[in-house]
C-alpha positions as CSV (number, residue, x, y, z in Angstrom):
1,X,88.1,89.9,122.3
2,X,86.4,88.3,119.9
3,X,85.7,84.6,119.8
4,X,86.0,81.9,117.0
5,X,82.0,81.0,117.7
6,X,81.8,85.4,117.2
7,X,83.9,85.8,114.1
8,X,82.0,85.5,110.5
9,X,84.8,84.6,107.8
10,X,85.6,86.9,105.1
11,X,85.6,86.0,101.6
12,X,87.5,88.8,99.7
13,X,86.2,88.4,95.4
14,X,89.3,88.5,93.1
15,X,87.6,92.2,92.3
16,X,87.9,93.3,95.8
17,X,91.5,92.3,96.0
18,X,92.4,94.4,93.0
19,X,90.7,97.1,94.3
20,X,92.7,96.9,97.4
21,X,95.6,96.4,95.9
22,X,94.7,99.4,93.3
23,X,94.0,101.7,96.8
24,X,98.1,100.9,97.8
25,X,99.7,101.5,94.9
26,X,100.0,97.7,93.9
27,X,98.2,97.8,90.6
28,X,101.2,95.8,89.1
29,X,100.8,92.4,90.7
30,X,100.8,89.4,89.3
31,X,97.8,87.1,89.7
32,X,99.3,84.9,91.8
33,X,100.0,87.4,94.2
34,X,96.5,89.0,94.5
35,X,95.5,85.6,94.6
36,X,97.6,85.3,97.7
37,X,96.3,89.1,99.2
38,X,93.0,87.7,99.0
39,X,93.9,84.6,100.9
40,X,95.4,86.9,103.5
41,X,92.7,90.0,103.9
42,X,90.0,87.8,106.2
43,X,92.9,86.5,108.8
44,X,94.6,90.6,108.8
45,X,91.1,91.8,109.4
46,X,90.5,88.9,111.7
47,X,94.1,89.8,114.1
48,X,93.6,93.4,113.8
49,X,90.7,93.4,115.6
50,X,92.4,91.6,118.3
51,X,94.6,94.6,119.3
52,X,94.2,96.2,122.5
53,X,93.4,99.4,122.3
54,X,93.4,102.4,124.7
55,X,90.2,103.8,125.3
56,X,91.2,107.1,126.2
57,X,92.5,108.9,123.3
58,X,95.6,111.0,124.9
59,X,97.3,107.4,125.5
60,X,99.7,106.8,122.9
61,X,99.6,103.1,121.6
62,X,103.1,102.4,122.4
63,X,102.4,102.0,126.2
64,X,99.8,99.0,124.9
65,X,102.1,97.0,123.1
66,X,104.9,94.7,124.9
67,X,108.3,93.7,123.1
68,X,109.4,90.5,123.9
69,X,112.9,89.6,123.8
70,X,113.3,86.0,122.3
């Protein structure tokens, strides 16, 4: 797992957001909002690399994930 110290931050342009956005079928946002997908990319990058993952391919991922019951 990666460490705060290990991490570098991501700074997403405005460009790169609307290409993102462009790549999922969201080429109708508003600014605001890929103002806000930009804000969000470096911490989603950031926690998806945190996900265990199996390192055998035959194991499915739902025998990595626990649901917890509130």
């Amino acid at each position: 797992m990666m460490t705060k110290s290990q991490t570098k931050k991501v700074e997403p342009t405005i460009d790169e957001a609307n290409a993102f956005a462009q790549r999922h079928g969201l080429s109708g946002l508003k600014p605001e909002y890929i103002a806000r997908l930009r804000e969000l990319i470096g911490p989603v990058a950031f926690y998806g690399q945190q996900v265990r993952r199996s390192p055998q391919k035959e194991h499915s991922p739902a025998f990595e994930f626990t649901v917890y019951k509130p």
